[in-house]
Legacy VTK file of the C-alpha trace (Angstrom):
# vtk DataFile Version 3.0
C-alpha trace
ASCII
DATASET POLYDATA
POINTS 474 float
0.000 0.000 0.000
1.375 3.158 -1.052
1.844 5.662 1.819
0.261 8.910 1.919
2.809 11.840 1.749
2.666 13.453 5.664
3.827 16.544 7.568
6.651 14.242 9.934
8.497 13.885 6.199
8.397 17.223 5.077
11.161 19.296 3.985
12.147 22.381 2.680
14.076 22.860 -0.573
15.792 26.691 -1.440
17.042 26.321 -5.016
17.489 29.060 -7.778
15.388 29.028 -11.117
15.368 31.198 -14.117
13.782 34.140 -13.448
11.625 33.646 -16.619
9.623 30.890 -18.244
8.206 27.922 -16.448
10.171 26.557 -14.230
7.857 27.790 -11.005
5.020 25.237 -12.490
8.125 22.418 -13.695
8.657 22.209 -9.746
5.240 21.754 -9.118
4.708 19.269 -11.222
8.262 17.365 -10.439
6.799 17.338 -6.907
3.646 15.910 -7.632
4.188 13.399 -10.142
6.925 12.273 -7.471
3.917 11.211 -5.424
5.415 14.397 -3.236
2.364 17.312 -2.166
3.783 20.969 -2.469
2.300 22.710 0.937
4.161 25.927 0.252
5.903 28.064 -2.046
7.969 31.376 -1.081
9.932 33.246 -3.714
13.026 34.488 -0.873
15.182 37.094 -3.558
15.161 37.933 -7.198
16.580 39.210 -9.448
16.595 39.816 -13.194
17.851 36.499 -13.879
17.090 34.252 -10.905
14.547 33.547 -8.542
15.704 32.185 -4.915
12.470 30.094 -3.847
11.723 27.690 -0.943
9.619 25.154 -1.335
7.875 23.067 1.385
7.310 19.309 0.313
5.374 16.824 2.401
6.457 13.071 1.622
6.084 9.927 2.371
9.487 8.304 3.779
13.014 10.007 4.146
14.059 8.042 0.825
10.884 9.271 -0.793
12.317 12.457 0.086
15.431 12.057 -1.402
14.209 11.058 -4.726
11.927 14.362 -4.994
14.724 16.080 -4.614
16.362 14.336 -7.044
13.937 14.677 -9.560
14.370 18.873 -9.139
17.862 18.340 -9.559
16.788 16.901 -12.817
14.981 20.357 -14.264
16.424 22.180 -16.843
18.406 25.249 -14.954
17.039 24.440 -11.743
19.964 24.374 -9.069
19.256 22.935 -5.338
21.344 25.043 -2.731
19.816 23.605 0.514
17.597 20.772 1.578
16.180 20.872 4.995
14.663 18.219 7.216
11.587 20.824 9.332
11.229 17.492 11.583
14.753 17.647 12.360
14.951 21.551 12.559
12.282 21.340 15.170
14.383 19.237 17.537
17.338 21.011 17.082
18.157 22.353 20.706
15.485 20.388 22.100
11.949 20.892 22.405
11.509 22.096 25.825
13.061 24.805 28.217
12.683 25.884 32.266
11.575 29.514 32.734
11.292 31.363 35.752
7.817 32.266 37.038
9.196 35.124 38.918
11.659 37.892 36.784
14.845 38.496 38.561
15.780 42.258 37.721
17.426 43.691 41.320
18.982 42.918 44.395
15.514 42.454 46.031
14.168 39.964 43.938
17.457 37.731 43.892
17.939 37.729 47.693
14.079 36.726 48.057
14.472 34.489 45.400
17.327 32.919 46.191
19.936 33.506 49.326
19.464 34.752 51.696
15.480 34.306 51.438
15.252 30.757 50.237
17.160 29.616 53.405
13.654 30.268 55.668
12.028 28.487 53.186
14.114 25.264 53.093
13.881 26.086 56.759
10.151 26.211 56.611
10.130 22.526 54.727
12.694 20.816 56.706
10.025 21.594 59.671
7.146 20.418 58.148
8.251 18.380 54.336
4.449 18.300 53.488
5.032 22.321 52.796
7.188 21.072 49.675
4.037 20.902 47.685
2.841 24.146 48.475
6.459 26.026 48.495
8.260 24.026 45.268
7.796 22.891 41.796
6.747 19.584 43.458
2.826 20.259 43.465
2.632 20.338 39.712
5.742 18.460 38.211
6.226 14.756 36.980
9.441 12.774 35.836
8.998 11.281 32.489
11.496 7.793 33.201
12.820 5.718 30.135
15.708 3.391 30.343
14.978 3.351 26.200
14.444 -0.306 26.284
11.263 0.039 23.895
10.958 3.294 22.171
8.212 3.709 20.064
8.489 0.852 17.946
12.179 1.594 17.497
13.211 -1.333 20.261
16.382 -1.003 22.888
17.534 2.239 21.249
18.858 3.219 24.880
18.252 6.583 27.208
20.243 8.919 24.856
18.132 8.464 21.998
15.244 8.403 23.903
15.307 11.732 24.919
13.275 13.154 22.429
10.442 10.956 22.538
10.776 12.068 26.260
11.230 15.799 25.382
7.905 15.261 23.507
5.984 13.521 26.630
7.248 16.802 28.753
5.990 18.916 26.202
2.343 17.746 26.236
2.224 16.928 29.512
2.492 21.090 29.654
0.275 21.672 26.658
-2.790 19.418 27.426
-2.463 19.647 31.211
-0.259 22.791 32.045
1.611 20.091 34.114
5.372 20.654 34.119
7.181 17.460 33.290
11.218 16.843 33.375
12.428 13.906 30.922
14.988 11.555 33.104
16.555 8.493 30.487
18.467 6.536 32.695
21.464 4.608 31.596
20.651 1.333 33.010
18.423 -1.644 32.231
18.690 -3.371 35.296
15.053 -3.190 37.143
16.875 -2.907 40.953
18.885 0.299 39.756
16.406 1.457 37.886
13.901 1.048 41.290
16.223 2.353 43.311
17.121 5.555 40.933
13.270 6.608 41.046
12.864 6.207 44.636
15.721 8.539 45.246
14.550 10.970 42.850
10.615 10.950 43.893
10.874 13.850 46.714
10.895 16.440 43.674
8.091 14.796 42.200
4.389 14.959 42.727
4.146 11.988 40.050
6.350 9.318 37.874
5.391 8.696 34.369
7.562 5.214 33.039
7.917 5.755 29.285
9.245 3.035 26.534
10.546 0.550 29.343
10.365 -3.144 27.885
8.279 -6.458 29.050
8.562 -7.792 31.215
10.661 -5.745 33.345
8.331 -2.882 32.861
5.780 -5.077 35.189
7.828 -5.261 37.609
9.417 -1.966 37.941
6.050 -0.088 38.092
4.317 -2.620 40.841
7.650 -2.132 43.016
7.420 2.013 42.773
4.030 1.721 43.500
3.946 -0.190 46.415
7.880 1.944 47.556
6.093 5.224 46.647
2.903 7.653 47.919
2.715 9.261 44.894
1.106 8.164 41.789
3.242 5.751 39.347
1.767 5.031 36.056
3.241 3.260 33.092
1.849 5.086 30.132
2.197 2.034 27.466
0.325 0.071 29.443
-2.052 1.935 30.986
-2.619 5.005 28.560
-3.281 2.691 25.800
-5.647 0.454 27.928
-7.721 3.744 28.715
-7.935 5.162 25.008
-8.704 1.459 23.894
-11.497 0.714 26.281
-13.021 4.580 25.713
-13.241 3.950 21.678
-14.557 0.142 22.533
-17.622 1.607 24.952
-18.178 4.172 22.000
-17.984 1.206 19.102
-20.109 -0.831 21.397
-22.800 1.668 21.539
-23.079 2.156 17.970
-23.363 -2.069 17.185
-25.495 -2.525 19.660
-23.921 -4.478 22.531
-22.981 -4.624 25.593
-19.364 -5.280 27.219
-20.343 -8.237 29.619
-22.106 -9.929 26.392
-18.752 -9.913 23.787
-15.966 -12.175 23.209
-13.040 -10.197 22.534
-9.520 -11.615 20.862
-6.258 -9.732 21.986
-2.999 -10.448 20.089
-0.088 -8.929 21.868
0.482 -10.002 25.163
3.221 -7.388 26.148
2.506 -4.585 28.020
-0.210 -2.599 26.112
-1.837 -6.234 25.728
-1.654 -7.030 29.423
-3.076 -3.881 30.583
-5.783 -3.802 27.733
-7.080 -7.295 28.867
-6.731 -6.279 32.533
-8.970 -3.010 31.529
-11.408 -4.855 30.071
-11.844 -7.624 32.766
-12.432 -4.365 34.909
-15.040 -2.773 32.622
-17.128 -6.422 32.905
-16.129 -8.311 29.213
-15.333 -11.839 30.934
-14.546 -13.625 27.592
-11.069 -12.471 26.373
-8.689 -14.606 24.340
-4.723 -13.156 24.701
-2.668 -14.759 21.900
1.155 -14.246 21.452
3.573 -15.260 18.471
2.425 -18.626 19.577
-1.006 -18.622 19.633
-3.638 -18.634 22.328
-2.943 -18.276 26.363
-4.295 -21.157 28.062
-3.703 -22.452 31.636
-0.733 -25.059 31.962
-0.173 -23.656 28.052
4.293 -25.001 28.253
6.785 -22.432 28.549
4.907 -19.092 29.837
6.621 -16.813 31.480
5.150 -16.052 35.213
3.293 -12.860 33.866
1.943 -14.690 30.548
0.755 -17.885 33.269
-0.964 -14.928 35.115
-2.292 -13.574 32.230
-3.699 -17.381 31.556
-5.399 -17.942 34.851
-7.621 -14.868 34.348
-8.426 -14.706 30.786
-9.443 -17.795 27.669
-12.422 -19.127 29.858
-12.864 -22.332 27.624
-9.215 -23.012 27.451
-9.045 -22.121 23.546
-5.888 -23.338 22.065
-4.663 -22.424 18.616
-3.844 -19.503 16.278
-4.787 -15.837 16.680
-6.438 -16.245 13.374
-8.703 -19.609 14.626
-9.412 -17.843 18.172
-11.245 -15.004 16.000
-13.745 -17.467 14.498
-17.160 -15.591 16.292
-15.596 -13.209 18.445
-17.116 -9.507 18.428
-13.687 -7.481 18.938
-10.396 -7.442 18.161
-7.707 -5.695 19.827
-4.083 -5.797 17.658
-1.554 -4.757 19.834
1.492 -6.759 17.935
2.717 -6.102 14.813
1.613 -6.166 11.237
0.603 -9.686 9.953
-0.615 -10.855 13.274
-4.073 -11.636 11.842
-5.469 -11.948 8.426
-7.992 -10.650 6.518
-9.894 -14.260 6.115
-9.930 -14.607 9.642
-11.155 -11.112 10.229
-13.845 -12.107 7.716
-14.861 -15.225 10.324
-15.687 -13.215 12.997
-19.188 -12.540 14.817
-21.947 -9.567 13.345
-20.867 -5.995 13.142
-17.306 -6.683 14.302
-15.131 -4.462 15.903
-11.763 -4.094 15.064
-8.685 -2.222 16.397
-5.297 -2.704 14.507
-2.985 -0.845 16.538
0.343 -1.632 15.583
2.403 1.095 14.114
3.316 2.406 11.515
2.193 -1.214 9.516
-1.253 -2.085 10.973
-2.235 -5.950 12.249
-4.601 -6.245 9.116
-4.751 -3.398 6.974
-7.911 -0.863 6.813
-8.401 -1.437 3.018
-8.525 -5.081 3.105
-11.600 -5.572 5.307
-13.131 -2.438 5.272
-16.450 -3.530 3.914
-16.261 -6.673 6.667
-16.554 -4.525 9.678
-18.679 -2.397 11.939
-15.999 -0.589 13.305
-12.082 0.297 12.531
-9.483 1.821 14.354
-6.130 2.206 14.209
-2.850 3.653 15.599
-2.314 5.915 12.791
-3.303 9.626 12.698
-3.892 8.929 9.144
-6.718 7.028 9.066
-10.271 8.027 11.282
-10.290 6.359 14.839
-6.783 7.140 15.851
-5.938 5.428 19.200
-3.530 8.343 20.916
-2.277 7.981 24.592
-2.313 12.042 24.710
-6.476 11.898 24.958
-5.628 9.799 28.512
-2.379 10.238 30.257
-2.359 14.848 31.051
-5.746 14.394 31.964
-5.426 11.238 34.560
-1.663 13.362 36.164
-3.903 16.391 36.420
-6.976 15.212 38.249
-4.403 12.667 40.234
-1.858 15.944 41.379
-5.362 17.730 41.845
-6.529 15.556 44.747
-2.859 14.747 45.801
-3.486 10.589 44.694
-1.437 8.241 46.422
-1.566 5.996 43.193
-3.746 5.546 40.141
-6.138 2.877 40.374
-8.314 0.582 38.151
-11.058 2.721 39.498
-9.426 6.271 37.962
-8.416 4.583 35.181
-11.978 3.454 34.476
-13.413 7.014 35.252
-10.777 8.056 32.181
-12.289 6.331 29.663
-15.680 6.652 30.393
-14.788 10.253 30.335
-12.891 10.146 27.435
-15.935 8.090 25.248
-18.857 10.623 26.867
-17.268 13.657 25.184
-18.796 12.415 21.998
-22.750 13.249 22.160
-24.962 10.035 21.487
-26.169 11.890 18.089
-22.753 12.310 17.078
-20.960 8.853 16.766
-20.376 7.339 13.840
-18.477 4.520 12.692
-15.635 7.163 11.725
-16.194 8.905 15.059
-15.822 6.694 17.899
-12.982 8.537 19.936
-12.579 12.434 20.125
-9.721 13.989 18.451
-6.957 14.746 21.071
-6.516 18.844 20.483
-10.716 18.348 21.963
-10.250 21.014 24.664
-12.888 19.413 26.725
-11.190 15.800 26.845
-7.843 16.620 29.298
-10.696 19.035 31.598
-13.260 16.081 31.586
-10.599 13.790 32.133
-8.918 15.424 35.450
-12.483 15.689 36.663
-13.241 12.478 36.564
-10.361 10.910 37.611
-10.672 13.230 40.205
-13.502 11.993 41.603
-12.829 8.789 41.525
-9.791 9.159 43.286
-11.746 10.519 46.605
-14.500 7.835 45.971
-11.716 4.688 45.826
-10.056 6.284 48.950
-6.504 7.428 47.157
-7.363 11.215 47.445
-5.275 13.011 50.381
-7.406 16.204 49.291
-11.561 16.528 47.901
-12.022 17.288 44.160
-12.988 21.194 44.215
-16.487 20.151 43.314
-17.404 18.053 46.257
-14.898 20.154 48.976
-16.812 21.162 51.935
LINES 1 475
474 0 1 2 3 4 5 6 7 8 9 10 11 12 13 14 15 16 17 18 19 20 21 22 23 24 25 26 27 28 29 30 31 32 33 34 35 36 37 38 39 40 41 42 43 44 45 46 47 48 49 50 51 52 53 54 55 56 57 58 59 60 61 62 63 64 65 66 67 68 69 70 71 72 73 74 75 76 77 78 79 80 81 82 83 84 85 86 87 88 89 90 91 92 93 94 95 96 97 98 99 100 101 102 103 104 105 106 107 108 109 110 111 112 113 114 115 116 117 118 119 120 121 122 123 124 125 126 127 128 129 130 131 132 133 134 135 136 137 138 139 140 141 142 143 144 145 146 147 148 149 150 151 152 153 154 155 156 157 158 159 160 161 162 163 164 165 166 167 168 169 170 171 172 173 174 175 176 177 178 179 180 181 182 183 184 185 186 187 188 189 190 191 192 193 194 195 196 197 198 199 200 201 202 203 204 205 206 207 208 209 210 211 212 213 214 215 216 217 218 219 220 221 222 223 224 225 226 227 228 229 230 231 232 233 234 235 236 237 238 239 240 241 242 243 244 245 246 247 248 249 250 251 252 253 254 255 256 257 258 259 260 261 262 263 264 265 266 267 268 269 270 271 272 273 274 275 276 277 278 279 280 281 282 283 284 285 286 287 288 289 290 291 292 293 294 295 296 297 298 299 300 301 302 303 304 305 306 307 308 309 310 311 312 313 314 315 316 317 318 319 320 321 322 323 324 325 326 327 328 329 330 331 332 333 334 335 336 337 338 339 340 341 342 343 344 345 346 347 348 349 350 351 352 353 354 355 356 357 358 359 360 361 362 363 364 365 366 367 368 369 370 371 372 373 374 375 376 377 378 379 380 381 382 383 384 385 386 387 388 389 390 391 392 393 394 395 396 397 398 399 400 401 402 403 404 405 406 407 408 409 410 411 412 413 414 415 416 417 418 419 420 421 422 423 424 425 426 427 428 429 430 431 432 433 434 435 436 437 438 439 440 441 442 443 444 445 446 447 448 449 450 451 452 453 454 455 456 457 458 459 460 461 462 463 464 465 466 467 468 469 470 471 472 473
């Protein structure tokens, strides 16, 4: 399947061109025949002779790319001077900064802001530490952690290449939730160190997001924070997914026609996101789930599972189904991809029940692919922001920090985590789903808002809160 050219490919291109004649509409043309799409044209200098003129080109790959700008090369008195990467250009430096909140312009304001002021202050905390959230960054500020084990779906890339993926957390973290969040890639892969590092950095911190940290140590590392730690601890592959996943199911459910407790669902990916989609869903009431890996289904006493895949076993594949993701599907009303692409086929997609659901999440390459079974489902979603039904952490994870800081959580729970994707699905009015609209687009500005609130509340009804939601204060 050819791939549509998109904005994360786009480059700029200054060349020179005759000043006269065609060569404006040759580069056009070049462009688009190149399966490239021209989204801007800007004539820099000129002169009698020559035109300087940038062009912004939008395509598919880096290599497609490269052979647009070949093909300009190619034009008759057409000479490239610089090509430039605007994905690349936007990293350059980094994406984030720190700025004070307070300007420092005398002798005043530096002695109040720092020495000799700040020394009652520290003085003031050492007294009574709980003041650190009202007197420090801590109240509002969260420590993206990668050891950059799994980034993306790049693999063990490690913590220095990590850091902009991390960058990028911090950076909506701030613009969907106004929280301020510090990226921290680690350069270890060993779960104790890694334990140990957070604990010891967790008195800054109101909250710990673990980013791109592989399974199974990723299990394990968040359930020992959380139980070390009295602040919230949330992996966001697992649990951000899980959220967004189960928000667009309730929505997809409502549009076929049934009901969560009444479906038989088929998972294939049983890494984190698949773990902690199936745990999600056991929450939200669907008792029949089937978790396949590489190998097929998850049955109990299945030989050679791991001691999270045996738990995964006990609790899920209620008939002990045995077999192929693709025979497992036979009947079943949903299907959750959280693998890679191939994991299922189109035939088998074709077997399943009435008005099937289906989410292929795997990216950039689908499970199954959109096109080839789009007239043999209900619903389709994917992990692409280029097809409708985009499944995007960024709708879940500011939201869930912002009502947790709000109410000073000790942890997130399956009970907040529930109240975030029933938020999540009820932004979209009843009137307005449609197979193409199951899940609201993440720059929503009620979703983060709606979000917090809920998970808010939740957090003082489950017993987490240390403070009341400002609704139900009093």
């Amino acid at each position: 399947m050819a791939t549509a050219p998109s904005v994360s490919y786009s480059i700029t291109v200054r060349l020179e061109v005759p000043a006269s004649g065609s060569a404006v509409s040759q580069l056009t043309h070049a462009v688009e025949s190149s399966g490239g799409a021209v989204h801007g044209l800007d004539v820099t200098a000129s002169g009698h002779e020559k035109l300087r003129i940038d062009v912004t080109i939008a395509a598919s790959s880096t290599e497609h790319a490269a052979e647009i700008v070949q093909k300009l090369r190619g034009i008759d008195g057409v000479e490239v001077d610089k090509v430039s990467d605007r994905t690349f250009l936007m990293h350059i430096g980094g994406k984030i900064e720190m700025q004070s909140k307070h300007p420092i312009r005398n002798r005043d304001d530096l002695s109040m802001i720092y020495t000799p002021g700040v020394a009652r202050v520290c003085m003031a905390i050492a007294e009574n530490p709980e003041d650190a959230r009202r007197l420090t960054i801590k109240r509002n500020s969260v420590a993206v952690v990668t050891d950059g084990s799994a980034v993306l779906g790049l693999g063990n890339i490690g913590p220095k290449a990590a850091l902009p993926v991390m960058e990028g957390k911090a950076a909506l973290f701030k613009r969907f939730a106004g929280i301020d969040a510090w990226p921290l890639c680690l350069d270890t892969q060993d779960t104790d160190e890694i334990v140990a590092i957070v604990k010891a950095i967790a008195p800054g911190f109101a909250g710990i997001n673990l980013e791109d940290i592989s399974a199974p140590r990723c299990f394990e590392i968040e359930a020992r924070l959380r139980e070390a730690l009295d602040i919230p601890v949330f992996h966001d592959d697992q649990h951000g997914t899980a959220i967004v996943t189960l928000a667009a199911l309730l929505n997809a459910l409502r549009l076929v026609g049934k009901r969560p407790e009444a479906i038989r669902v088929v998972v294939t990916g049983a890494g984190a996101a698949g773990v902690a989609c199936t745990d999600i869903l056991l929450a939200q009431g669907v008792a029949d789930i089937v978790v396949c890996d590489r190998d097929g289904a998850l049955y109990r006493g299945r030989p050679g599972l791991g001691a999270e895949h045996r738990a995964v076993a006990e609790r899920t594949n209620p008939r002990g189904e045995q077999g192929s993701a693709d025979e497992a599907l036979a009947g079943a009303d949903v299907y959750f991809g959280l693998s890679g692409p191939g994991a299922v086929s189109a035939a088998a997609v074709r077997t399943m029940a009435s008005r099937p659901i289906v989410f292929a999440m795997a990216n950039p390459t689908p499970e199954v692919q959109p096109e080839e079974v789009h007239d043999d489902v209900a619903v389709m979603a994917t992990g692409r922001s280029d097809y409708p039904n985009q499944i995007n952490n960024v709708l879940a994870f500011p939201g869930v920090f912002r009502g947790a800081l709000d109410v000073r959580a000790r942890t997130i729970n399956e009970e907040m985590k529930l109240a975030a994707a029933r938020a999540i699905a009820a932004i979209i009015p009843a009137d307005e789903l449609h197979s193409d609209y199951i899940i609201p687009s993440v720059f929503n500005r009620d979703v983060a808002p709606a979000v917090a609130a809920a998970v808010a509340r939740a957090a003082a009804d489950s017993g987490v809160a240390r403070v009341r939601p400002p609704e139900t204060a009093g």
